[in-house]
C-alpha positions, 0 to 999 in steps of 0.5 A: 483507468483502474478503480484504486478503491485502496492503496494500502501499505503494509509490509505483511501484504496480504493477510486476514485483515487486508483479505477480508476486512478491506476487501468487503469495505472497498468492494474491490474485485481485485489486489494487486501486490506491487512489490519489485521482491515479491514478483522475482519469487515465484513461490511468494507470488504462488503464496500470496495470491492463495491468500486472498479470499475467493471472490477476489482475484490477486497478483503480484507485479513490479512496480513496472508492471504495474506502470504498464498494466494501470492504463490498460483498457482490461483495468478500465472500471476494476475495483483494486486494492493496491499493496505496497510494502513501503512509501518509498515504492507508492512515491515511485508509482506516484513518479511514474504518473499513476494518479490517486489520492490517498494512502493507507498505511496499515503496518510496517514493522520494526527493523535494524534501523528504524524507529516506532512511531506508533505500535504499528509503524515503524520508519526510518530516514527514507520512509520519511522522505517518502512520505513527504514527498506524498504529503507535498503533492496533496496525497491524504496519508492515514494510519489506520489497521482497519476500517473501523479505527480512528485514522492518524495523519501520519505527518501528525505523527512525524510531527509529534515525534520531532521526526520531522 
């Protein structure tokens, strides 16, 4: 089974923080983008992969690759960083039985529809579902950018806001 070091959401996917910053206080060898979107688009997958920095290899694969690559014995000991965009995917993941027991959530933007919880989350009705789904099976749930932020559960945050 693969090394989740990092299951991280943040619509941005890779970029200069996640690239760089995550990557080095992980030691991950490998990202994997895990976006149904970003893998039917050949030119974004071409992209975000260029992205990474190069002592790291990446992919971008559906959820269902994803499913079917998790066990593979070529995955066995990999260190990885999985990016999602939205919890509705990570509590699909978590459905289809791959086991891990946390979730960063760095950003997801604000959108027609949703309301800011903090400068850099934003959620609508399904997002909160999603991470209440996570947050019932025991799955820790923190907001944090970078490393070297202060982490927030995010259910304190939902809390807070009477989202909840």
């Amino acid at each position: 089974m693969m090394d989740i070091r990092l299951l991280r959401i943040d619509d941005r996917l890779i970029h200069g923080q996640v690239a760089t910053t995550w990557s080095k206080f992980t030691g991950i060898s490998r990202i994997i983008v895990v976006s149904d979107d970003a893998a039917s688009h050949p030119l974004q997958k071409i992209l975000l992969t260029q992205a990474a920095p190069p002592e790291v290899k990446s992919h971008v694969v559906s959820i269902r690759k994803l499913n079917s690559i998790a066990g593979h014995a070529l995955m066995n000991d990999v260190k990885v960083m999985l990016l999602f965009t939205n919890p509705k995917d990570v509590m699909r993941v978590h459905q289809s039985g791959l086991v891990f027991n946390s979730v960063n959530i760095g950003g997801m933007k604000y959108t027609e529809g949703k309301q800011m919880v903090t400068h850099s989350v934003s959620v609508d009705q399904t997002d909160i579902n999603a991470f209440k789904y996570l947050n019932d099976k025991g799955i820790e749930l923190e907001i944090r950018k970078v490393p070297g932020d202060r982490s927030q559960k995010i259910m304190d945050v939902l809390k807070k806001g009477n989202f909840l």
